[in-house]
N, C-alpha and C positions, 0 to 999 in steps of 0.2 A: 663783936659781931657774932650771931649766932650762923652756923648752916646746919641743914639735914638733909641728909641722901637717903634717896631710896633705889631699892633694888642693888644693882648695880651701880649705882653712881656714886662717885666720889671726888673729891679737890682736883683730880689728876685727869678725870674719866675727860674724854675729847668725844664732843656730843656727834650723831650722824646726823648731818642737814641738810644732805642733797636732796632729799623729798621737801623738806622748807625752800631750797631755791627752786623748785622747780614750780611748785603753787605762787611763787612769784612771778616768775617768768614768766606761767597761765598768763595771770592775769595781764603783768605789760603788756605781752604778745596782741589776749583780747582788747585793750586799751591800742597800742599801735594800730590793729584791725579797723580800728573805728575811727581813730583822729587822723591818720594818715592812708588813708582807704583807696586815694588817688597816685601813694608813690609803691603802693602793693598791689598792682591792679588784678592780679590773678588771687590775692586773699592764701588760702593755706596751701595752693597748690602751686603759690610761687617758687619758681624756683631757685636755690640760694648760693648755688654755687656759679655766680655770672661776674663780669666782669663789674656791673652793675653795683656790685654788694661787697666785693675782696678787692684786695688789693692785686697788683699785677705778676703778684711772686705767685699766686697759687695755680699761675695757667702757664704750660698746659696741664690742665689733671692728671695727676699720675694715676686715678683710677679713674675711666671713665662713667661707672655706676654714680660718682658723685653729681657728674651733672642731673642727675633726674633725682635727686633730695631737696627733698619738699621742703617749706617753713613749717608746713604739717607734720610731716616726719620729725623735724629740730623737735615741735614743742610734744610731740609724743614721745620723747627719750627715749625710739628703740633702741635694743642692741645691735650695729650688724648690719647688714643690707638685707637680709633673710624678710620674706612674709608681704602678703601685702599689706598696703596702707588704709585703713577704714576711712572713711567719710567723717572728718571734723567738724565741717559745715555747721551742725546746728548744736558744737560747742560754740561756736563765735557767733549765732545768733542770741544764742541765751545772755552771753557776756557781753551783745551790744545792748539787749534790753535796759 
C-alpha cells in the first residue's frame, strides 16, 4: 500500500468535517423541505423546540430563547442566540428546483 500526505497530513492527522456534515444536512434539510412540506408547514421558520419535535424531557425550557429557534437557525449553524436571522427562503427555493 502506497500513501502521501500533503501539508499537514499524516497516518495520525484526524480530518475536520463539520463543514462536510453540514453541506449534508443542507441538503436533507432542502430534501425534507420538499418531500415532507405538509408535516413542516411553516418551512424554515418552523419552530423546533415543540413538543411536536422533542421528546417530553426537554419541557419545560430551561431557556426560554430556545422556543423561538428556527429550523432556519438549526441549518444556519449560528453560534449563540446573538444576531438576527436573515431570510433562507430562496436557499429552499433554489434546492426545491
Amino acid at each position: 500500500m502506497y500513501e502521501r500526505y500533503f501539508g499537514c497530513g499524516n497516518s495520525e492527522a484526524l480530518p475536520e468535517l463539520a463543514s462536510c456534515g453540514k453541506a449534508f444536512t443542507s441538503i436533507a434539510v432542502g430534501i425534507m423541505l420538499k418531500e415532507k412540506a405538509a408535516l413542516i408547514p411553516n418551512g424554515l421558520d418552523e419552530r423546533v423546540f415543540k413538543p411536536k419535535y422533542l421528546p417530553a424531557e426537554f419541557f419545560p425550557l430551561d431557556d426560554r430563547r430556545k422556543g423561538k429557534i428556527t429550523l432556519g437557525r438549526y441549518w444556519q449553524c449560528p453560534p449563540g442566540f446573538a444576531g438576527p436571522i436573515p431570510d433562507l427562503q430562496m436557499v429552499v427555493s433554489a434546492v426545491s428546483r
